[in-house]
C-alpha atoms as a printed R data frame, in Angstrom:
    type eleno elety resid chain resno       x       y       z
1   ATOM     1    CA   UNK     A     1   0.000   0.000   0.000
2   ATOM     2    CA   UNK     A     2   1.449   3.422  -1.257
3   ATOM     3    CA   UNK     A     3   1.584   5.588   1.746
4   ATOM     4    CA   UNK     A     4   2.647   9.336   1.258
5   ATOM     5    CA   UNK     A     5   3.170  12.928   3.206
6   ATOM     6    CA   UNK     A     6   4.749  15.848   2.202
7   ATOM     7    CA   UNK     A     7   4.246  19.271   2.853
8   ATOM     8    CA   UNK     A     8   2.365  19.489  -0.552
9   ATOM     9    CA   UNK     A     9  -0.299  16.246   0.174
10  ATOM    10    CA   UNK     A    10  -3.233  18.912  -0.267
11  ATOM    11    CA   UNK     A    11  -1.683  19.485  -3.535
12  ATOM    12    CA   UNK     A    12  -1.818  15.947  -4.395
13  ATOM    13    CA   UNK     A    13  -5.499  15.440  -2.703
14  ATOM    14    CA   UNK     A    14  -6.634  18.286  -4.859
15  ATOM    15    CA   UNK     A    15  -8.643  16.330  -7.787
16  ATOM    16    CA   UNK     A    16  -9.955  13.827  -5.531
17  ATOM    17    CA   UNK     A    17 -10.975  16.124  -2.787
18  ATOM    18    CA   UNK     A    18 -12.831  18.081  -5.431
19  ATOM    19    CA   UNK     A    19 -14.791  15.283  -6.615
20  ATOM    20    CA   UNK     A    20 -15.409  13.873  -3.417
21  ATOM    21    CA   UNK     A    21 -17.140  17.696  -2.556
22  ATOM    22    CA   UNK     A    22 -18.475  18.196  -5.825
23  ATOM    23    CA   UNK     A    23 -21.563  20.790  -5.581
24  ATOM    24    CA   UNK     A    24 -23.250  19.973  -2.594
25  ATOM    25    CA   UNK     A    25 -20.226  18.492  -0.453
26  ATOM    26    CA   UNK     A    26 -19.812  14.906   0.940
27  ATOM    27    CA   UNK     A    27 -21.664  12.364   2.486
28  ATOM    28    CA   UNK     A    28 -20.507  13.210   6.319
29  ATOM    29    CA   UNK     A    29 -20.810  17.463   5.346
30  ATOM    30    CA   UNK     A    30 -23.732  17.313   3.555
31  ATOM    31    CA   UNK     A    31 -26.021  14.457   5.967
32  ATOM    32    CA   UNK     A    32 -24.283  15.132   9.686
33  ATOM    33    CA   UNK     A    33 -22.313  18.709   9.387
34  ATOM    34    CA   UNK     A    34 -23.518  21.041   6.820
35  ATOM    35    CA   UNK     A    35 -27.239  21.499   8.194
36  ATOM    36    CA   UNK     A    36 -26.282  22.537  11.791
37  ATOM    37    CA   UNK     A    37 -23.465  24.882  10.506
38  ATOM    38    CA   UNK     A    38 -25.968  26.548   7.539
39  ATOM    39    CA   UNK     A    39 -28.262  26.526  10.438
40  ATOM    40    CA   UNK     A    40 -25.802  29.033  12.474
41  ATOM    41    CA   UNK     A    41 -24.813  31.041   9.450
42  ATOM    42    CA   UNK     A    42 -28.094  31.655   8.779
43  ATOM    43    CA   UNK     A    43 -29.104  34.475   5.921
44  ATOM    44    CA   UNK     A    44 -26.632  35.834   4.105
45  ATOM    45    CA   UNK     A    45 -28.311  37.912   1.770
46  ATOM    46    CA   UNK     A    46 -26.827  40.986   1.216
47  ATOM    47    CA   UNK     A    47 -23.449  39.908   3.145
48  ATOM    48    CA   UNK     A    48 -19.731  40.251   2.549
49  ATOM    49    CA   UNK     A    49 -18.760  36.983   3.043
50  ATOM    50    CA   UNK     A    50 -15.539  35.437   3.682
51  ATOM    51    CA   UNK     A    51 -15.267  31.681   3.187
52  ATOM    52    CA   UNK     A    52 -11.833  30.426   4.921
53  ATOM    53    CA   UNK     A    53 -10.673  27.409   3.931
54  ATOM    54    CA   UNK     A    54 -12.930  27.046   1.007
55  ATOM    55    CA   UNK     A    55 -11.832  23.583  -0.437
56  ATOM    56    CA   UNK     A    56 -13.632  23.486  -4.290
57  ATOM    57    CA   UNK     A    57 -15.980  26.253  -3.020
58  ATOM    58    CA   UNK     A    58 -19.443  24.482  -3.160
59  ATOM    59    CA   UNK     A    59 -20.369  26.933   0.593
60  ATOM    60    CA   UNK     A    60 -18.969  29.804  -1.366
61  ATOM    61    CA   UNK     A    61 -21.302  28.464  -4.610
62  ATOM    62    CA   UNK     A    62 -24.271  28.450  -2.347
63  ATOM    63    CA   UNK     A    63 -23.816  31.637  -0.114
64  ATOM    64    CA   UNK     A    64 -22.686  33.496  -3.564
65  ATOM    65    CA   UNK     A    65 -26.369  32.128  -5.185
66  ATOM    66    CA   UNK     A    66 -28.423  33.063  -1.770
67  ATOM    67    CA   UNK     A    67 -27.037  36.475  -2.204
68  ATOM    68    CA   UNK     A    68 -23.893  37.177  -1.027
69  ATOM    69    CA   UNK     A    69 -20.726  38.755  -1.930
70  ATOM    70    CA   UNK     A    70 -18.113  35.624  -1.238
71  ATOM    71    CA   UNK     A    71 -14.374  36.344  -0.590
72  ATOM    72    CA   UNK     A    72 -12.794  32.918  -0.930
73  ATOM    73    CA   UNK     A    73  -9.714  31.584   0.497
74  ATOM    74    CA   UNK     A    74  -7.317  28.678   0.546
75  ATOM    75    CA   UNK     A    75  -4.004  27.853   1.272
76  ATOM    76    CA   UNK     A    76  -3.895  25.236  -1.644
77  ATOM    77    CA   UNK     A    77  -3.524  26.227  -5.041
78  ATOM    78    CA   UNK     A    78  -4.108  23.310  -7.063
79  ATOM    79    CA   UNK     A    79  -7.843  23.378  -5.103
80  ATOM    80    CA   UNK     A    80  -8.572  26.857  -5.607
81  ATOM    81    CA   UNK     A    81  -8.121  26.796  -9.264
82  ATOM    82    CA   UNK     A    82 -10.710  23.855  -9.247
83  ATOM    83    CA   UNK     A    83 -12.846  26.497  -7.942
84  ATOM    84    CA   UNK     A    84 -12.065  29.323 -10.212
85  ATOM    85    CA   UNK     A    85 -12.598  26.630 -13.023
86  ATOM    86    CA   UNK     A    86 -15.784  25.864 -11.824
87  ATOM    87    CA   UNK     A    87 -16.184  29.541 -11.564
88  ATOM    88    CA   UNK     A    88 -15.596  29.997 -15.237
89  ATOM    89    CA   UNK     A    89 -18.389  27.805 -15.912
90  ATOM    90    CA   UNK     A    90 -20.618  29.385 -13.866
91  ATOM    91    CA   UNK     A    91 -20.289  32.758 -13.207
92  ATOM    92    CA   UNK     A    92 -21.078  34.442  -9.916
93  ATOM    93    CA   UNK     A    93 -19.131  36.839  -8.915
94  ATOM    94    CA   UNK     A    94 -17.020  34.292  -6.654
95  ATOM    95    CA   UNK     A    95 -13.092  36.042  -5.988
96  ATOM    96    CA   UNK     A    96 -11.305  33.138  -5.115
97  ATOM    97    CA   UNK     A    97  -7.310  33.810  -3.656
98  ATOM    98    CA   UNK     A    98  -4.693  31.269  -3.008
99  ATOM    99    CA   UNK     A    99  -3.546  32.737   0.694
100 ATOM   100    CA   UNK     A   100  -2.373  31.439   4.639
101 ATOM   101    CA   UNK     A   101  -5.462  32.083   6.282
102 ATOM   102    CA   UNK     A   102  -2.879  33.150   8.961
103 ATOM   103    CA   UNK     A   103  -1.819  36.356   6.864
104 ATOM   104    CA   UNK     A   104  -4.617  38.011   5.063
105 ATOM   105    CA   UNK     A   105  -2.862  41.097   4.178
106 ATOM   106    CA   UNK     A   106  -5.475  41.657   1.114
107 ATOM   107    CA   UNK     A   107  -8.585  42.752   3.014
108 ATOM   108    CA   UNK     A   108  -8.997  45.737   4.664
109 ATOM   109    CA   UNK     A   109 -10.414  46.093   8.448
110 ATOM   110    CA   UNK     A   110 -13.380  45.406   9.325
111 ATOM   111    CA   UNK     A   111 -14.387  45.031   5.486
112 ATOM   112    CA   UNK     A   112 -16.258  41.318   6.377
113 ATOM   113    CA   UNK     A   113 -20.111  40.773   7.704
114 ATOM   114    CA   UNK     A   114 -19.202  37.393   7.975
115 ATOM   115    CA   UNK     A   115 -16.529  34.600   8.303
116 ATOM   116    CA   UNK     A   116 -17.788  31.384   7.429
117 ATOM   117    CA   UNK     A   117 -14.372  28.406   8.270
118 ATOM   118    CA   UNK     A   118 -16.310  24.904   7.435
119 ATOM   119    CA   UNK     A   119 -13.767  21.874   8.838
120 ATOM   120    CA   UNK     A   120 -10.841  23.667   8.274
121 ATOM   121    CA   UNK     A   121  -9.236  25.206  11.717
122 ATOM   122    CA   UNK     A   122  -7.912  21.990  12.492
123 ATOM   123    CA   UNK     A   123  -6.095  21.809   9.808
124 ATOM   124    CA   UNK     A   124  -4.289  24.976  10.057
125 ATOM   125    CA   UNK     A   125  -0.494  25.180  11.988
126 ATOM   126    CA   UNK     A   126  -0.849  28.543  13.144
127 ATOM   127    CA   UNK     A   127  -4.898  28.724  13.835
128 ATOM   128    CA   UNK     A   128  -4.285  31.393  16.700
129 ATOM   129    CA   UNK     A   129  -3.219  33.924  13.907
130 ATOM   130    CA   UNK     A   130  -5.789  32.785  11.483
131 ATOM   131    CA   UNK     A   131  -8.305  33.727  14.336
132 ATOM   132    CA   UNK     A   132  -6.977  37.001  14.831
133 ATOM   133    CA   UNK     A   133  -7.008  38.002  10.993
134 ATOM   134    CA   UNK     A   134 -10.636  36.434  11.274
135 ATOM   135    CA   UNK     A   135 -11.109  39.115  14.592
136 ATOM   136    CA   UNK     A   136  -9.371  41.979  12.339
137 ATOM   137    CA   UNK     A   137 -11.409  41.843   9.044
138 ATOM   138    CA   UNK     A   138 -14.782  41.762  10.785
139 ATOM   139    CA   UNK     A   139 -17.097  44.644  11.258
140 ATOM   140    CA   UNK     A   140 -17.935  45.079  14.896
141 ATOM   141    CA   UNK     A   141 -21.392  42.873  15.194
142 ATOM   142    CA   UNK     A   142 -19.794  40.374  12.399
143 ATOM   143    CA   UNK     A   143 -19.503  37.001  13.261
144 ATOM   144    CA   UNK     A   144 -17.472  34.148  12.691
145 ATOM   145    CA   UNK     A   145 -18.815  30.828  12.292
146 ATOM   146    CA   UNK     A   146 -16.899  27.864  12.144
147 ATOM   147    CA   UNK     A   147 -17.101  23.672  12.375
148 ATOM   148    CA   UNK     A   148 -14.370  21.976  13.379
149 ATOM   149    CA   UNK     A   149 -13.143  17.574  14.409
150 ATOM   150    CA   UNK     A   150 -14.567  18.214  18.501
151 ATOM   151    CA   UNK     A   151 -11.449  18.737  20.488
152 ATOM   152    CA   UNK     A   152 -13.147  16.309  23.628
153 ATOM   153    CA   UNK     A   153 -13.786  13.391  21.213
154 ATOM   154    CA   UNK     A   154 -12.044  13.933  18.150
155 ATOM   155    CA   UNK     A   155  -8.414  13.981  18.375
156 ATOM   156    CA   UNK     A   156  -7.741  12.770  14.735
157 ATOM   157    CA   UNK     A   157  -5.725   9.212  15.400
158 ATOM   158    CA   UNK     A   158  -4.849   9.751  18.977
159 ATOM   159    CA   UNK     A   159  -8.794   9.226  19.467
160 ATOM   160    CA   UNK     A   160 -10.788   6.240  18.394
161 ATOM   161    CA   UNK     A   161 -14.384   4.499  19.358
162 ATOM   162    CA   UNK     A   162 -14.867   1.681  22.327
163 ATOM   163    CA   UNK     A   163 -17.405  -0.386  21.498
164 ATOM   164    CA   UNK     A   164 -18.137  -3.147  24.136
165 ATOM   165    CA   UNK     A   165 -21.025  -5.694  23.219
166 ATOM   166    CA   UNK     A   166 -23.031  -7.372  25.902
167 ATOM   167    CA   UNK     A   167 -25.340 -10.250  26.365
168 ATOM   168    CA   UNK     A   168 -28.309  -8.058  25.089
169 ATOM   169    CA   UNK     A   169 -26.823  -4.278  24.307
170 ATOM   170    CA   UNK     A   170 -23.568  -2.629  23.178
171 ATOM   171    CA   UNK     A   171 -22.050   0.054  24.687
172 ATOM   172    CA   UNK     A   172 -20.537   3.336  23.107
173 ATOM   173    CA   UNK     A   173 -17.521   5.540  24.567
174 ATOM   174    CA   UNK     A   174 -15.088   7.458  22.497
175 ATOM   175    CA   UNK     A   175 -11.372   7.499  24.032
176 ATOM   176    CA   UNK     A   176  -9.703  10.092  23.979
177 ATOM   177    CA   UNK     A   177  -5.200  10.822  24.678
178 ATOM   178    CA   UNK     A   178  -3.481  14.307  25.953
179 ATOM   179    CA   UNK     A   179  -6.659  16.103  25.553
180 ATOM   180    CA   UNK     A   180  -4.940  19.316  27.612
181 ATOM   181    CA   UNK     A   181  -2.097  19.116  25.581
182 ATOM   182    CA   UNK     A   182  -2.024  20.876  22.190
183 ATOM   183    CA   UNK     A   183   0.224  18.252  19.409
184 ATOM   184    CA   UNK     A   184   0.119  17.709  15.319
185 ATOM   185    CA   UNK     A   185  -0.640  14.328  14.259
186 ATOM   186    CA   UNK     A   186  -1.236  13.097  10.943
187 ATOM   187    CA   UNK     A   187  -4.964  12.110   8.772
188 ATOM   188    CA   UNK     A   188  -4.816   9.494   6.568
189 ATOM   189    CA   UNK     A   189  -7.442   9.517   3.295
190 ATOM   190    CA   UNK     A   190  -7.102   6.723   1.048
191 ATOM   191    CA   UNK     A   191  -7.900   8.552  -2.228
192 ATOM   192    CA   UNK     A   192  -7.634   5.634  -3.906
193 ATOM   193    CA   UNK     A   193  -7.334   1.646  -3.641
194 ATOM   194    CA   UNK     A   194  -4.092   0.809  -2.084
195 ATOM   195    CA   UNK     A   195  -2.994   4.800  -1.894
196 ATOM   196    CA   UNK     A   196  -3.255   6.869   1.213
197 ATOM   197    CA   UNK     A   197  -2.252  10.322   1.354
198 ATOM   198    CA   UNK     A   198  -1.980  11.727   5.458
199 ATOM   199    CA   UNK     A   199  -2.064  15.184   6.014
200 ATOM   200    CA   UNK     A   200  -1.206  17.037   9.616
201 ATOM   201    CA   UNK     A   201  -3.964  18.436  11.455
202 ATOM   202    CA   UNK     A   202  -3.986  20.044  14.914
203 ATOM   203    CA   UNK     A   203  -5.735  18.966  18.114
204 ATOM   204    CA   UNK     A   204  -5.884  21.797  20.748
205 ATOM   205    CA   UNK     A   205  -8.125  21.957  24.104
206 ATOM   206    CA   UNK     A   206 -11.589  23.523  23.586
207 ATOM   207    CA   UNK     A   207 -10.187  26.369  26.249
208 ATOM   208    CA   UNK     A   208  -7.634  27.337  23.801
209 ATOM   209    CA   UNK     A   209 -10.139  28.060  21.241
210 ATOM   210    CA   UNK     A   210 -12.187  29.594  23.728
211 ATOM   211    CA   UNK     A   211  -8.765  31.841  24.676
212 ATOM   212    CA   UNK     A   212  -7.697  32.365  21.159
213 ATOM   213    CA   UNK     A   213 -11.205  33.912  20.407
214 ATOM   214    CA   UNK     A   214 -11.349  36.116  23.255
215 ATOM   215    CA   UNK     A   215  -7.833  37.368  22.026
216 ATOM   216    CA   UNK     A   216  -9.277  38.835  18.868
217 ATOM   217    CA   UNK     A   217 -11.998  40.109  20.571
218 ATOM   218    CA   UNK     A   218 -14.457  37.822  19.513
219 ATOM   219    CA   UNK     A   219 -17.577  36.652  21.704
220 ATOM   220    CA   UNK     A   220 -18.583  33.240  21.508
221 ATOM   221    CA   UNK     A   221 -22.494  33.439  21.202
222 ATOM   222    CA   UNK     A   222 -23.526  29.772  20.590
223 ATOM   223    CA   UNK     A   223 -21.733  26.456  20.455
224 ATOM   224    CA   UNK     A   224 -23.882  23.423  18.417
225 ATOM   225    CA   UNK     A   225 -22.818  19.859  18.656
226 ATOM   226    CA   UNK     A   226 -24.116  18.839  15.143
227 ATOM   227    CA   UNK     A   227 -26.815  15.874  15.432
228 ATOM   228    CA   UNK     A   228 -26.683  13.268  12.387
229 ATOM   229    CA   UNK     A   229 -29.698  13.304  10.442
230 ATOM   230    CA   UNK     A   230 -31.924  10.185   9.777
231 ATOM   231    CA   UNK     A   231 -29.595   9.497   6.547
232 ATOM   232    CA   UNK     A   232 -26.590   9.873   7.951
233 ATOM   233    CA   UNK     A   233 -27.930   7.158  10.978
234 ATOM   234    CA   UNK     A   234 -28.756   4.694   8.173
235 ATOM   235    CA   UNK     A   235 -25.918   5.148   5.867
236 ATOM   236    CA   UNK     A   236 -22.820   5.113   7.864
237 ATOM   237    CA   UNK     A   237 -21.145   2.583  10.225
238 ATOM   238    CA   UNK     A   238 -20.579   5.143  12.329
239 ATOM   239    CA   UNK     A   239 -23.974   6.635  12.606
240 ATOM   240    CA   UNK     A   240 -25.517   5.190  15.557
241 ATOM   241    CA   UNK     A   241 -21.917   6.078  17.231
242 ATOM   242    CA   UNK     A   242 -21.827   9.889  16.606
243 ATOM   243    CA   UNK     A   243 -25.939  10.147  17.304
244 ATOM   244    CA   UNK     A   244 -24.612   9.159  20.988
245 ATOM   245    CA   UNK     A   245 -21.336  11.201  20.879
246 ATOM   246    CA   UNK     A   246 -20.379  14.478  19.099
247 ATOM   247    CA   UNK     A   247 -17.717  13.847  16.773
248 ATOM   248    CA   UNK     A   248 -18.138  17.735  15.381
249 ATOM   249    CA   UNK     A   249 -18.567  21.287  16.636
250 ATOM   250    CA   UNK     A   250 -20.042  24.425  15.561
251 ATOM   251    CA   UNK     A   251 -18.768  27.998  17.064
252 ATOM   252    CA   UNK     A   252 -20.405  30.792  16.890
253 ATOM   253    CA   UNK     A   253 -18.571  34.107  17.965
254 ATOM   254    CA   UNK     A   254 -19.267  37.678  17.255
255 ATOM   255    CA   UNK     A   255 -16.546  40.538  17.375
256 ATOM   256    CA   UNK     A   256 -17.514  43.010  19.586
């Protein structure tokens, strides 16, 4: 089995990872995170949006065709000219830019309603600056709303599920290593038989998120554990896992 990671495995993920999202994004986004997080960016007609982390850009599609004026960003290239490709074919009015979410340098102040960061903040090495451009490009009364791996029960490898069957029921727990201690650890996705490409992410303590908000003077005004829906129950083996345990989180936060 080819194994491979290198600093450019995003790079390499890039046509898979596009197809996987396509329009309407995954299985797992579109059935168990997607509706809680759409839920908490609610209406966005009329908004300057910023989508950070935008992957192929199917949230910045849908937020651009409910009315908003998208600002997309990603730190991979190869991904973000999927977008502006799909762009091309369908214009609407999408500005796509290949950037660190850490250094922004291209919007102004408080130029943003709205920072919408779908699964991505784990994935980022320097987050705590990424949340501080996030704090600096909002208008006061913007928010910032962003889903994330949970940081109790979702530590990427370092956290896995216990299942322990009985005479008549099984039992559910989710075990978790270091959870105070903030470490990099690498993802596999096989993106292909026999080939598995492992990117780093980032597990850090909820309080550090909690800290690193408060830093950039951003309020945290709601935090959802997403719920799977009916289809994700009945479609995954891990459904009637997560409807017990939160594998995901949803943070609101508004800069005040």
């Amino acid at each position: 089995m080819e194994n491979s990671m290198s600093p450019g495995s995003w790079e390499r993920m890039a046509e898979w990872y596009d197809a996987k999202q396509g329009d309407t994004g995954d299985f797992w986004h579109r059935t168990l995170i997607d509706p809680t997080f759409l839920r908490v960016v609610g209406d966005v007609r009329g908004l300057r949006v910023l989508d950070l982390g935008c992957g192929n850009g199917y949230l910045s599609r849908r937020f651009s065709r409910e009315g908003a004026k998208v600002v997309a960003v990603d730190a991979s290239a190869p991904i973000v000219q999927r977008a502006r490709g799909r762009e091309s074919h369908e214009p609407l009015g999408i500005e796509y830019r290949v950037a660190d979410a850490a250094r922004l340098e291209f919007l102004r102040d408080a130029s943003v309603d709205l920072v919408a960061c779908n699964m991505a903040l784990m994935d980022m090495e320097d987050a705590g600056a990424a949340i501080s451009e996030v704090g600096r490009v909002l208008r006061r009364g913007g928010r910032f709303v962003a889903s994330l791996s949970h940081p109790c029960f979702d530590q990427g490898p370092s956290s896995t599920w216990l299942i322990e069957r009985f005479f008549r029921s099984t039992r559910v727990s989710r075990k978790v290593e270091k959870y105070r201690e903030p470490f990099a650890d690498e993802i596999p996705w096989q993106i292909a038989p026999g080939q598995i490409v492992t990117t780093t992410g980032y597990h850090r303590p909820l309080s550090w998120y909690a800290g690193a908000l408060r830093t950039a003077s951003l309020l945290i005004q709601s935090l959802e554990e997403p719920s799977p829906s009916q289809e994700f129950v009945e479609g995954s083996s891990e459904g009637p896992y997560v409807a017990q345990i939160p594998v995901h989180l949803v943070i609101e936060a508004v800069k005040v």
